[in-house]
N, C-alpha and C positions, 0 to 999 in steps of 0.2 A: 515723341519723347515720353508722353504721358501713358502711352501703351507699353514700351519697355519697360516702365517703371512697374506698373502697375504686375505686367506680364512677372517681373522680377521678385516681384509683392508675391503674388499665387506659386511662385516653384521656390521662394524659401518658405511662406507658408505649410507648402504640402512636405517639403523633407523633413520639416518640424515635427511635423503630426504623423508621420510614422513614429510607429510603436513596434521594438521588437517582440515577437510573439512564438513563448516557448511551443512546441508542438505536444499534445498529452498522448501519449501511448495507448493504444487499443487494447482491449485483453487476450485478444486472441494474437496478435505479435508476439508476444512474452509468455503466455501459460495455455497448456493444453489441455484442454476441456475434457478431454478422454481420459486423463490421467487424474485422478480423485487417491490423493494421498491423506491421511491420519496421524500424523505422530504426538508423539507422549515425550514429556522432559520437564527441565526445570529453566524457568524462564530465565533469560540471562541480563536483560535488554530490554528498554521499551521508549520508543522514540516518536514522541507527538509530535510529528513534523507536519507540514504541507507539501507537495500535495496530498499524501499516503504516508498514514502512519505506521510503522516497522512493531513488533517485535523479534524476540533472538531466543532463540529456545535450544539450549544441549538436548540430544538424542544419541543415545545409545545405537550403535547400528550392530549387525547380528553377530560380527567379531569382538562386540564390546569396546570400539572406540567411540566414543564420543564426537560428531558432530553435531556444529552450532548452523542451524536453521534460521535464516531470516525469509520471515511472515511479513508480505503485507497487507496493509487494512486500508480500510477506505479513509477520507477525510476526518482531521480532528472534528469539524462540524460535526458530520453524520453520524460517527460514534459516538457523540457527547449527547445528540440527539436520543442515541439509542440506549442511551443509559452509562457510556463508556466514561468512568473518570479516572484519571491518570494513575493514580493512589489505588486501584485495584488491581494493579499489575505491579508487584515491587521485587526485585531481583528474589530469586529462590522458590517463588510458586511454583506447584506442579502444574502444569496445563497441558490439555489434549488439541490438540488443533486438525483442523480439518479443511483442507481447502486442493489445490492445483497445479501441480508440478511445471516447474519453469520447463521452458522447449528446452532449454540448452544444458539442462544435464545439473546445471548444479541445485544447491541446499537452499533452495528459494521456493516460496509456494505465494500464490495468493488465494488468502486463508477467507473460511468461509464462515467457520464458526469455530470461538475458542471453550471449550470449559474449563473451570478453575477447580479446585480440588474442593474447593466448598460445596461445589455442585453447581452454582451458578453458570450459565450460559449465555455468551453473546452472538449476535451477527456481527463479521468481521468486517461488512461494508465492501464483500466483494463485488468486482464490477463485473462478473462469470453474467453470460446470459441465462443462465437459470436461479438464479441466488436469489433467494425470497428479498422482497422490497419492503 
C-alpha cells in the first residue's frame, strides 16, 4: 500500500511540474538572409513587447501606394541595453530601416538597423547570423 501511495505521490508530482513551453522561432524559418532590404517612411507604430519588439513604418512603394511595414527588433532588454528608449520612436518620425525580408512575401523584415532623421542610429537587436553583437 505504502508503494502505491507513494508511486501516486511521484506521477502527481511529475504532472505538476510540467511547464508548458512556447517554442522561439529560428531566424532563418521566417527571414532570408539573402534578401537585405532598406526602406524609408514615417513610423507609424512602436510596440515594446516581449519577446520582440515591433515597429510599423508607412513606405511608399514605386506606384505610390503606401504600405505599412512591420520591423522586428530584438528584446526590450537588449534594446534598452543598447541605448533604445521608447520615447525615441513617436508616431510620425522619418526612419530608414535596414534589415531581412520575410520568406513569405509579405511587409515584414527583421530589422537590422534603424536611423532616425536626427541621424541617430541604432542596432535593431537582429538575431541574422551576421548582425554585429
Amino acid at each position: 500500500m505504502k508503494t502505491r501511495m507513494l508511486l501516486l505521490y511521484v506521477a502527481v508530482y511529475l504532472l505538476l511540474a510540467v511547464v508548458p513551453v512556447d517554442a522561439h522561432h529560428g531566424f532563418a524559418a521566417e527571414y532570408n538572409i539573402h534578401e537585405r532590404v532598406t526602406i524609408q517612411g514615417t513610423l507609424t507604430g512602436f510596440e515594446w513587447t516581449n519577446p520582440h519588439a515591433w515597429i510599423h513604418v508607412d513606405v511608399k512603394d514605386a506606384d505610390g501606394k503606401v504600405v505599412n511595414w512591420a520591423v522586428e527588433f530584438g528584446s526590450p532588454n537588449v534594446l534598452y541595453r543598447r541605448g533604445f528608449r521608447k520615447t525615441d520612436f513617436p508616431a510620425g518620425t522619418e526612419v530608414t530601416v535596414d534589415g531581412y525580408r520575410a520568406k513569405n512575401g509579405t511587409a515584414t523584415l527583421n530589422g537590422r538597423s534603424v536611423k532616425l532623421s536626427d541621424g541617430r542610429n541604432f542596432f535593431a537587436g537582429s538575431s541574422a547570423p551576421d548582425a554585429p553583437q
